[in-house]
Every structure is written in structure tokens, then in C-alpha cells.
N, C-alpha and C positions, 0 to 999 in steps of 0.2 A: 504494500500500500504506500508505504513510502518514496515508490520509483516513482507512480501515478501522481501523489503529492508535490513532488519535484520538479515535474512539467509543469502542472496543473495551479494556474496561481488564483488568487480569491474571484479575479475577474471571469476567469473561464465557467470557476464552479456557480458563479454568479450567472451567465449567460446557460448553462446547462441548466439550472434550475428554473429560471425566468422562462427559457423554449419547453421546456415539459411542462411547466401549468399552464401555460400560454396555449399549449398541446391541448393537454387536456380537457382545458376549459373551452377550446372550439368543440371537442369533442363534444362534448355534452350540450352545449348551445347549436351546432349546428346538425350534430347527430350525424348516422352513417347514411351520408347525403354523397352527392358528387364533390362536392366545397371539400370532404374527408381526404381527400386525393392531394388537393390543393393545401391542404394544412398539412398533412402529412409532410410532402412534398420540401416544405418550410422546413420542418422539422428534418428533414433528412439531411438538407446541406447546411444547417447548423451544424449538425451532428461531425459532417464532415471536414465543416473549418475548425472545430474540435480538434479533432483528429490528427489533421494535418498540423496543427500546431505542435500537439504531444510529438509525430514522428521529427518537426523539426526543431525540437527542444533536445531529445536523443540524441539525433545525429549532431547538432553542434556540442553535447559532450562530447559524443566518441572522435570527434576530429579534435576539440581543445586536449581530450587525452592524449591523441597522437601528436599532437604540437608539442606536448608537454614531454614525453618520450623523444623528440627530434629535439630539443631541447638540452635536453641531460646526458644524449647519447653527444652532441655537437661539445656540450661541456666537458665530457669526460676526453672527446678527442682534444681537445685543446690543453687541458692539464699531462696529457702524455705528450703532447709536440711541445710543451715548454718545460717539462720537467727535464735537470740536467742528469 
């Protein structure tokens, strides 16, 4: 839960809970009508800029890690080419 926490800042959880009553509450006001497609539909690419934010919250860790490792390995060459 805490990997999910890490991406996830108070604004996203804020936008995920505002789309699902938002959801919801067409549900029920407009009931399983044609308009159910149309809210749904809302409700799917929220979901999806979601989404895509978590996978690009990841992957900018896993590439600061590898900077971080191209980093230390750059350091370590430099302490053997100036040690006498």
C-alpha cells in the first residue's frame, strides 16, 4: 500500500473520490439510461489519467535510480583514476 501511497498524492485521491460519487450519483439520478454510457465513459478516462500518472510517477523513480547508480559507479571511476 505504500508503493500506491507514493505515487498517489492527496490531489489524485481527491479526484478519484470526487469521479466515483460524481459516478455514482449520475447513477442513480439518471439510472441505466443511455446518458449510463456517457457517465460511465467520464468515469473511464478519469480513471485512466489516474493511471497514467501512477505509471509515470514509477518510471521517473526507476530512471532517478539508475541516475543514481550512473552516478556512484562515475564516482567510484574517478576515485581509482586519481588515487596514486
Amino acid at each position: 500500500m505504500k508503493v500506491i501511497q507514493k505515487h498517489f498524492d492527496v490531489g489524485s485521491w481527491l479526484v478519484i473520490v470526487v469521479t466515483l460519487a460524481l459516478f455514482i450519483v449520475a447513477l442513480f439520478i439518471k439510472g441505466f439510461t443511455h446518458d449510463l454510457l456517457l457517465e460511465a465513459g467520464i468515469f473511464l478516462v478519469s480513471v485512466k489519467l489516474i493511471l497514467m500518472t501512477y505509471k509515470n510517477g514509477a518510471a521517473t523513480d526507476a530512471l532517478q535510480r539508475k541516475l543514481d547508480e550512473i552516478h556512484l559507479a562515475i564516482g567510484r571511476m574517478e576515485k581509482k583514476t586519481t588515487a596514486p
